[in-house]
N, C-alpha and C positions, 0 to 999 in steps of 0.2 A: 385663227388658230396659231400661226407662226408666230403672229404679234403677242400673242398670252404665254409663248412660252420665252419670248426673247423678254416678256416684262419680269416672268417667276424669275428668270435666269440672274435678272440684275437685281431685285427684290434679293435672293438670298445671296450674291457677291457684296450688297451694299450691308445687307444684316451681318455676317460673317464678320467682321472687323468691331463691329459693337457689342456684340455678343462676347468677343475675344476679350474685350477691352471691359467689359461687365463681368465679367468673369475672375479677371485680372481686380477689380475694382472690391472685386468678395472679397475676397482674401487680403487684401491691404488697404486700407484708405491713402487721400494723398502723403499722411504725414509719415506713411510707412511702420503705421501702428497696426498689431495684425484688428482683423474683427472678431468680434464676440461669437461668429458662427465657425470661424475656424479657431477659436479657443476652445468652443465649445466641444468640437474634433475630436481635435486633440488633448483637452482634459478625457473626456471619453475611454479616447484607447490608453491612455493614462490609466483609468482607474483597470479597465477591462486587464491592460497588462500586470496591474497588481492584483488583480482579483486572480488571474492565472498563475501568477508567482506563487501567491499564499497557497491557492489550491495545491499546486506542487510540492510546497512544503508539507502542508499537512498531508498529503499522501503518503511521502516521504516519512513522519511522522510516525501516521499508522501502521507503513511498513516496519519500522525499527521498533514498535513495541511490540506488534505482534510475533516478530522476531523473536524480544526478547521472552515474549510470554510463553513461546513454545518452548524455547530453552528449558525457561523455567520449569515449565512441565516435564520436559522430558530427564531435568534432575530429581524432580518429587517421582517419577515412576519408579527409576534405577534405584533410589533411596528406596522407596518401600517395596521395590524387589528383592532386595540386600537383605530390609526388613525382615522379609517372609523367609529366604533363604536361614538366615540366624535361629530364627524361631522354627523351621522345621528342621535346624539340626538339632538346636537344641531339644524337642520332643521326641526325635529320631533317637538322642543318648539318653536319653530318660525311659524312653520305651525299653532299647537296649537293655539299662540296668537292670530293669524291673524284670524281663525275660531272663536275664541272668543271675539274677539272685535267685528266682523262681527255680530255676532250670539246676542251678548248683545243690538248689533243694531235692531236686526231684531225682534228673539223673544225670548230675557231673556237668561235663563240658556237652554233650551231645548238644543239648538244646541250645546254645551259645552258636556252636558250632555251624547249627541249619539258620539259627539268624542270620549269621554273617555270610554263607551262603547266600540267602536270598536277598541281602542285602546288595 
């Protein structure tokens, strides 16, 4: 039993160093060219870190037009708030006239007078 573990013990102190040295051997050949496994790595996170860049941009993107779309919106609202504002004054003085021409007919200022009043 002693002897089976004093054999494991030197089996992975003798493996330990080639394993090291195989490892070291992925990643470089002798001539100090990298390999095709660690280019392929690093093409990888290459693309992966552009693919995250671009995503950010176009978020970015989306952000700044929805931005501007609201804007937009919220100029066409005030504009056709404006709109309606315009247009019920001007039926407001046309109403007006029309009560007061009526009213001048019938009795004087009186009736001008309860317009403006309830106006």
């Amino acid at each position: 039993m002693k002897a089976q573990e004093n054999a494991g013990k030197v089996m992975r102190t003798a493996a330990l160093p080639r394993m090291q040295k195989r490892k070291a051997s992925a990643e470089t050949n002798e001539d100090g060219v990298t390999t095709p496994d660690k280019q392929t790595k690093r093409f990888k996170a290459a693309v992966l870190h552009m693919t995250r860049e671009k995503a950010a941009v176009g978020r970015a993107l989306k952000e700044r037009k929805w931005e501007m779309e609201r804007v937009e919106r919220e100029e066409e609202r005030e504009l056709r708030l404006e709109l309606a504002r315009m247009e019920h004054d001007r039926l407001k003085r046309i109403i007006q006239a029309l009560v007061g021409s009526r009213g001048d007919q019938r009795n004087g200022d009186d009736a001008v007078n309860r317009d403006n009043a309830a106006a």
